[in-house]
N, C-alpha and C positions, 0 to 999 in steps of 0.2 A: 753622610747625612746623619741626623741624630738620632734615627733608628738605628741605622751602620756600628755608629759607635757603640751605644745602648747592649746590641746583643751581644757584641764582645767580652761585656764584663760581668753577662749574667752568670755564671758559670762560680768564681767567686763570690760575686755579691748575695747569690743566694747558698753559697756554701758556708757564709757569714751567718745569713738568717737562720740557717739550719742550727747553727750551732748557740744552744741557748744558758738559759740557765741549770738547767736540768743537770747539765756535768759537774753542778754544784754540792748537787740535792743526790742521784740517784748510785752514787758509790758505793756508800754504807748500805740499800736496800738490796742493788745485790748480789755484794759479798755474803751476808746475812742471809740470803737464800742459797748462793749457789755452795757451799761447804767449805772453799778453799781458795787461794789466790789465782791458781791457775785455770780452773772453768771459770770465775770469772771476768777472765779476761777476754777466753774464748768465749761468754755470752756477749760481752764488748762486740767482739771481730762480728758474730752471728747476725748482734743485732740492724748492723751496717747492712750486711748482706739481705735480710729481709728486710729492709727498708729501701735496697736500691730494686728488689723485686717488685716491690709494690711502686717505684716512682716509674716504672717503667710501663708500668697498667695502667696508672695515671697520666704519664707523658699522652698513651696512645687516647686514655677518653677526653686527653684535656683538646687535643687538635680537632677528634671527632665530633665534637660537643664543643663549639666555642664561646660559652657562657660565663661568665663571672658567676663567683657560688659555690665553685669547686664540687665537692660532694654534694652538696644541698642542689645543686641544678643536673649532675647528671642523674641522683637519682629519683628525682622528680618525672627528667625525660625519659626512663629508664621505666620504671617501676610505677612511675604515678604520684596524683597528690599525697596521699595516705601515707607512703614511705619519704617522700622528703620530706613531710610534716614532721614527721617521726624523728627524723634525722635534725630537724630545727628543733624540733622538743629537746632532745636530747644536748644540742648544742648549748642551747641555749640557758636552761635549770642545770646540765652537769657540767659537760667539758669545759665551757670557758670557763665559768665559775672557780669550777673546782681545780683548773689549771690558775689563777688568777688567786687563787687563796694560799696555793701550793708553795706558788714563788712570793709572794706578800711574810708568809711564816719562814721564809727562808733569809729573803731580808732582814725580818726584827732578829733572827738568830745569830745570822754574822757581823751584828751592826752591836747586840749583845752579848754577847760569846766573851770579846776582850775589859767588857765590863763585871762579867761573873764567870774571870778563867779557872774556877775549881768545880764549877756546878754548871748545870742546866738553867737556862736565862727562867727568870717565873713566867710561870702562864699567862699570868694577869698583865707583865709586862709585854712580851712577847704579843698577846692580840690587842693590846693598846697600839703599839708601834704601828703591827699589819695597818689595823685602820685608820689611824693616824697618814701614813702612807696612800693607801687607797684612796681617802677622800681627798686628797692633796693632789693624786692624779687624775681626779673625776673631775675635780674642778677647772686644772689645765687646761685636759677635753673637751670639758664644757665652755671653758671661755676661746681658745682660738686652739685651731687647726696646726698654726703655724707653731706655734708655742709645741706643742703635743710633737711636731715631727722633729722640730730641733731636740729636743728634749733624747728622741731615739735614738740622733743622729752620736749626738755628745756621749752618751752611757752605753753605747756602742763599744766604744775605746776601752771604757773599763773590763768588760767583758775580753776581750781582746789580750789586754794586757796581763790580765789574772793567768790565764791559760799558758802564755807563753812565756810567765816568767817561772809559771809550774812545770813547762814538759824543756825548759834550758835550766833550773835550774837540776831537774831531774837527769836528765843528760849528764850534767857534772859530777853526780852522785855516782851514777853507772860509773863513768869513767874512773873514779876514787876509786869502783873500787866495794862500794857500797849496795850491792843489788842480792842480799842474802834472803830474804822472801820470796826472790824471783827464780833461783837455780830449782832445776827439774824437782830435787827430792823434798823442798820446801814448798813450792810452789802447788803443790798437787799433795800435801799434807793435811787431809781432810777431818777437822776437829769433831764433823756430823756427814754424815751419810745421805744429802740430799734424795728427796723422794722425786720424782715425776711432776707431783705437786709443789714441790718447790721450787724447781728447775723452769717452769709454767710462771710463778712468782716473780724467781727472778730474772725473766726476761720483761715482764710487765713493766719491774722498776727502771730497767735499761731504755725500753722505747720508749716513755716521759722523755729520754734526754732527745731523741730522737724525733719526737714529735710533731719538727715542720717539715717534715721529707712532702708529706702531699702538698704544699705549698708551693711545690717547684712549678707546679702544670699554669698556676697563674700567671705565667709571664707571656704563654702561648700566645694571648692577643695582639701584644707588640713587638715580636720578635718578627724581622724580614723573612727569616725561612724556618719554620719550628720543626720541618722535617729534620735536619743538620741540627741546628741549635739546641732543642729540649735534650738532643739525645746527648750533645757535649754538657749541658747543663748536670744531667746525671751523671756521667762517668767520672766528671770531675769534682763536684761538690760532694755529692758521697763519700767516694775515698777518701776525701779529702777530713771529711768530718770523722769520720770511722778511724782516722788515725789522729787524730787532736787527742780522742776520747782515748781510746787505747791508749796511748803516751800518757794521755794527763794521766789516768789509773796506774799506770806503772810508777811515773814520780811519785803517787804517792806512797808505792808500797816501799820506794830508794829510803823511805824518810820514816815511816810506821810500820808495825808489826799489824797485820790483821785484830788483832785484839784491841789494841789503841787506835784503829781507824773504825772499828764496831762502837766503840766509848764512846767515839768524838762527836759533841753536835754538830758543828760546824768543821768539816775535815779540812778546807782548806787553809782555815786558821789555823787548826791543830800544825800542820805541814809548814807554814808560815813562823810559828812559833821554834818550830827544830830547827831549819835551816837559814834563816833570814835574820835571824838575832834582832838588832836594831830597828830595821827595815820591816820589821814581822806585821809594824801596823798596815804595809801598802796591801796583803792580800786581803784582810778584812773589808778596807776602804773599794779596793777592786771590784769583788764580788758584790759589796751592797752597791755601788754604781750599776754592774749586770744585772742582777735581781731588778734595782729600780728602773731599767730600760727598758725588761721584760715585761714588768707590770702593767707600763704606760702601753706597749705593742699589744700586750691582749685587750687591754681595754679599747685601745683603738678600732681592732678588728673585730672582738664582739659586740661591740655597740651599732659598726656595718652593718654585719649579718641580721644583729635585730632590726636594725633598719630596713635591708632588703625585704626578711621575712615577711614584716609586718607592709609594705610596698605592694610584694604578691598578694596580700589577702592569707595567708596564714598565720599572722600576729595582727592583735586589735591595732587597729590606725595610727590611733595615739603615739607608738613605735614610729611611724612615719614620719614622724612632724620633727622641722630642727630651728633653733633659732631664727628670730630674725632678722636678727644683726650679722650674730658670728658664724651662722647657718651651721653650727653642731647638734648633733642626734643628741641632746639633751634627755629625753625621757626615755632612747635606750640606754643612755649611758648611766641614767639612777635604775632601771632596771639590773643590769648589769651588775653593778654596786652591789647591790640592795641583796641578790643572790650569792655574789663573794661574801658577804658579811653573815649571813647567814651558814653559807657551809662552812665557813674560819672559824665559827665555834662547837660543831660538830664530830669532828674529830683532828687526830694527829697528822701529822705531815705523810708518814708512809703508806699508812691507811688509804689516806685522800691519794695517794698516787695509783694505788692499786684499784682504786674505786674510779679515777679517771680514764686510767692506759687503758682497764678492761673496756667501760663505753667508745673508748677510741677505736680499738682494735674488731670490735663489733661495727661501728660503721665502717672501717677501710674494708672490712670484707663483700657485708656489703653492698659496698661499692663497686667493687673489683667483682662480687658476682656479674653484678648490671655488667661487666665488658665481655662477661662468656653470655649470655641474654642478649647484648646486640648484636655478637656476632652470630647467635642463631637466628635473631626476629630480622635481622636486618643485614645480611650479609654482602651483600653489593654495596652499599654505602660507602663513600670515598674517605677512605682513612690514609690520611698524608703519614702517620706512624703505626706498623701493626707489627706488635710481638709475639713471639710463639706460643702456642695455647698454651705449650709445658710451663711458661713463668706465671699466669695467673692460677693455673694448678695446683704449683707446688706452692706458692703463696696463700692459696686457700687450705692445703695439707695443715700447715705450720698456724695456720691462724685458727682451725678448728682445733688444733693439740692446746694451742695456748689457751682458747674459750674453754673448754671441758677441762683442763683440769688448773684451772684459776678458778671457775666456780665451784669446782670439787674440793679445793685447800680452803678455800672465803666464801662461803656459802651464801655468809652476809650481807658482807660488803658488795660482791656483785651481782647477787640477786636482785640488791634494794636499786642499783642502777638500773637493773632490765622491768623490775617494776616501775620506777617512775618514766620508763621508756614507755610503756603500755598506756600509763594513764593518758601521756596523749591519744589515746583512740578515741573514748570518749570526747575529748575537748576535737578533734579535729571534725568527726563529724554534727557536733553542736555548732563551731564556730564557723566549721569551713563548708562543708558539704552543704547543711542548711540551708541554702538561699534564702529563703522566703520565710523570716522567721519573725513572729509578731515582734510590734515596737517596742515593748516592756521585755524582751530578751535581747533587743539590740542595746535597750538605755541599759542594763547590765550587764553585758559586755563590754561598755563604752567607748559606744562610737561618739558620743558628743562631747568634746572638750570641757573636762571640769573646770568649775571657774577657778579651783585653787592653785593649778596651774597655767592659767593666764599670766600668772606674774611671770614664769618664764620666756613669753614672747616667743612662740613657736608659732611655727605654719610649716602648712601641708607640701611638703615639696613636691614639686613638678617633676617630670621624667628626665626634665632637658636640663635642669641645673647642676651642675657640680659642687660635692665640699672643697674643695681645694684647686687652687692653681699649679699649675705645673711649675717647678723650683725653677727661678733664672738662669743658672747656671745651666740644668737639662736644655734651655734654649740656644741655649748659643754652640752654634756649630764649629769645633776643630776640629783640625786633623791629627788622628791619632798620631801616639808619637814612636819613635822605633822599637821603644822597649816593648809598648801596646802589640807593636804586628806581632814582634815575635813570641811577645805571651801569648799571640790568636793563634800564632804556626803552630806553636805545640799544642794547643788545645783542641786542634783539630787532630791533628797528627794522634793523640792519646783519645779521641775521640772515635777515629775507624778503627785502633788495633782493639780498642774497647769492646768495639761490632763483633768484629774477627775471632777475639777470646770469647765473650760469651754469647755471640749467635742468636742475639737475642731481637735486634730491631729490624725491619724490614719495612723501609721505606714505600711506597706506592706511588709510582710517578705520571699513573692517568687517571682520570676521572672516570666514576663506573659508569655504565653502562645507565641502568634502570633506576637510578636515585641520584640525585644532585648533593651539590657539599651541600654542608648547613649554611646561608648565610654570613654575611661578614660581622663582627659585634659591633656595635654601635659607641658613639663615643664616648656616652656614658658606662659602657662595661668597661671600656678602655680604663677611664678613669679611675672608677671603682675597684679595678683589678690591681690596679697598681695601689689605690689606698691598701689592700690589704697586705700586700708586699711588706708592711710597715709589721709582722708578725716577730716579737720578741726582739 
């Protein structure tokens, strides 16, 4: 059937989405923290590792909580209005945004790099490009659905290609002959004596690359058995990403000294320019295709969320409303915009990463608290996936080292996040809590459609209508073909020894006692879950 098939290849497909632009951007940040070649690689290996910690706290709330929303719903059902407000605040004016500006400055860099190869691209030029860029894929967005998925589907490949023609060409390197950065006594040859707080730093810049690990638990709704499948989903996209990164960093040290990879704006050119002589223009071209398929997937997804948000009654209406032609979220998607453009001029690329990872890292926890809170408020509750208390534990260990001393080295930087996290308290209890709030503070908030935006032909969409059809291809049923069973035989098969090694999932195969599952999702979260699948 076309679920059948479907959950066979989520395991890949989202090991794909994991892997983003980030391995583009977050080498130099850090190197640059961690002292020497050799930590970090090991913050590389670590960072997998606490990412597959936390997909597994997530697998278990995403089964228990079958909601599209991800974080925004379970810690709404968790904790309450107030805190998924909190958690939409923050999505909404940081994370995207600032993940959305990150990769935009990273584009005009590799797209510039080969136009100014003795300097740094100009500033002026560099946030021209960004928005130049941006408004190119707001417009997309804005005109069709369809346009916006082919678009990910295409720049997909680039991404793809860049990675692996760095960790084969990097292989040939090794094999030369060529790997003198990497032996024991070079590789752990520490030019600074990282602090606590740098080590805090440069794990920040690492999980940027890392970023879409919570993004796994959204597929929970359409998978035939998410007991089985999320857990193979994990064992195998992880690893999987966790060694791309690792390799890709290693090629680059086969090809640069630490010191020339700290210089380089754009490292994969730099890398491109040593080894690929003639050919050096394909990585440049490579990357800026990933960077721009990134771009198009955040703005996809955050202009959902604002759509959602504002659907619950935690963003003004106006949010809600999508053409009425091409039924796109229009007025979150210039929302959206409109906040990218504003932090692109704010500060530098690294900065913005460490101002973003820190609010990330802040809500995955959390998160991941509400799953040690349900299992105290609500302990009989039929959980189809439950992990051992020790892994949301030690994932909250790690996550409270990383918060305290990232605020301790950047006082600034991520103070001014956990401030703008605060100022929604205010706004949620004016906006949300209020019921009953006179007319002359509802017309300023704006609940009645300005007439300046009339011209964009919006309306209120209903609960039951979808943005998108489902691809023709997803319709038509075949049969998998031989290669397919046996890439499903092994994924199960690396699936239980998975269990086995790390002791971590413990299926639940009867329905409790004194509380019912949650309901089924509806076909609209269906839908919705899968638009946001479309992340980077």
């Amino acid at each position: 059937s076309l679920k059948e098939s479907k959950h066979k290849t989520v395991s890949c497909k989202h090991g794909c989405n994991i892997i983003g632009s980030g391995i583009f951007i977050s080498p130099k940040g850090v190197l640059e923290h961690a002292g020497s070649v050799g930590l970090a690689l090991i913050i590389w290996v670590l960072g997998g590792g606490v990412a597959a910690l936390g997909s597994l706290c997530y697998a278990e709330l995403g089964v228990t909580i079958p909601k599209s929303g991800g974080d925004y719903s379970y810690v709404t059902e968790i904790f309450g209005g107030l805190a998924g407000f909190l958690l939409l605040w923050s999505a909404v004016l940081i994370m995207y945004p600032t993940s959305l500006a990150v990769i935009a400055l990273t584009f005009s860099n590799y797209v510039l790099q080969p136009v100014f190869p003795s300097c740094i691209p100009p500033y002026n030029a560099s946030r021209i490009l960004s928005m130049v860029c941006l408004f190119l894929l707001t417009w997309v967005n804005s005109s069709s659905v369809r346009w916006a998925t082919r678009i990910q589907d295409i720049f997909t490949a680039g991404k793809l290609l860049a990675l692996a023609l760095i960790i084969i060409v990097g292989f040939l390197q090794i094999f030369k002959g060529n790997y003198k950065e990497l032996t024991p006594s070079n590789a752990f040859n520490f030019w600074m004596t990282p602090s606590v707080g740098h080590l805090a730093l440069a794990f920040l810049q690492g999980s940027f690359a890392f970023s879409g690990w919570n993004f796994l638990n959204y597929v929970t709704e359409e998978l035939v058995d998410p007991r089985r499948n999320l857990p193979r989903a994990i064992f195998i996209s992880i690893p999987l990403v966790t060694f791309v990164y690792t390799f890709t960093n290693i090629a680059y040290f086969t090809a640069m000294s630490p010191q020339e990879l700290l210089s380089s704006n754009a490292v994969a050119v730099t890398f491109g320019e040593k080894l690929l002589g003639y050919f050096s223009w394909v990585m440049p071209v490579s990357v800026a295709l990933s960077t721009f398929g990134g771009i198009n997937g955040y703005l996809f997804t955050s202009s959902r969320l604002c759509f959602s948000g504002a659907r619950e009654g935690h963003l003004p209406s106006l949010l809600a409303m999508i053409h009425v032609k091409h039924c796109t979220p229009i007025p979150a998607l210039l929302v959206c915009c409109l906040a990218t453009l504003i932090i692109m001029l704010i500060g530098d690329t690294y900065t913005l990463i460490n101002y973003v990872s820190f609010i990330n890292y802040l809500c995955y926890g959390v998160t991941i608290i509400g799953l040690i809170v349900l299992r105290w408020k609500k302990p009989k509750i039929f959980r189809p996936i439950k992990v051992n208390l020790l892994i949301p534990i030690i994932y909250l260990a790690f996550w409270a080292f990383l918060l305290i001393f990232s605020l301790y080295s950047e006082p600034v930087v991520c103070g001014v996040g956990l401030i703008i996290i605060l100022t929604g308290v205010p706004v949620f209890f004016l906006g949300v809590y209020w019921r009953n709030k006179p007319k002359c503070v509802n017309r300023l908030i704006g609940k009645p459609v300005p007439r300046c935006l009339a011209a964009l032909l919006v309306a209120l969409r209903s609960a039951g209508i979808c943005l998108t059809s489902e691809p023709a291809a997803l319709k038509q049923r075949s049969r998998p073909s031989p290669l397919t069973t046996h890439t499903f035989a092994l994924a199960e098969s690396m699936t239980c020894w998975g269990q086995k090694l790390c002791f971590v999932v413990y299926p639940q195969g009867g329905v409790a006692e004194e509380e019912e599952a949650p309901s089924a999702p509806s076909a609209h979260s269906r839908q919705l879950s899968s638009e946001i699948d479309m992340r980077k």
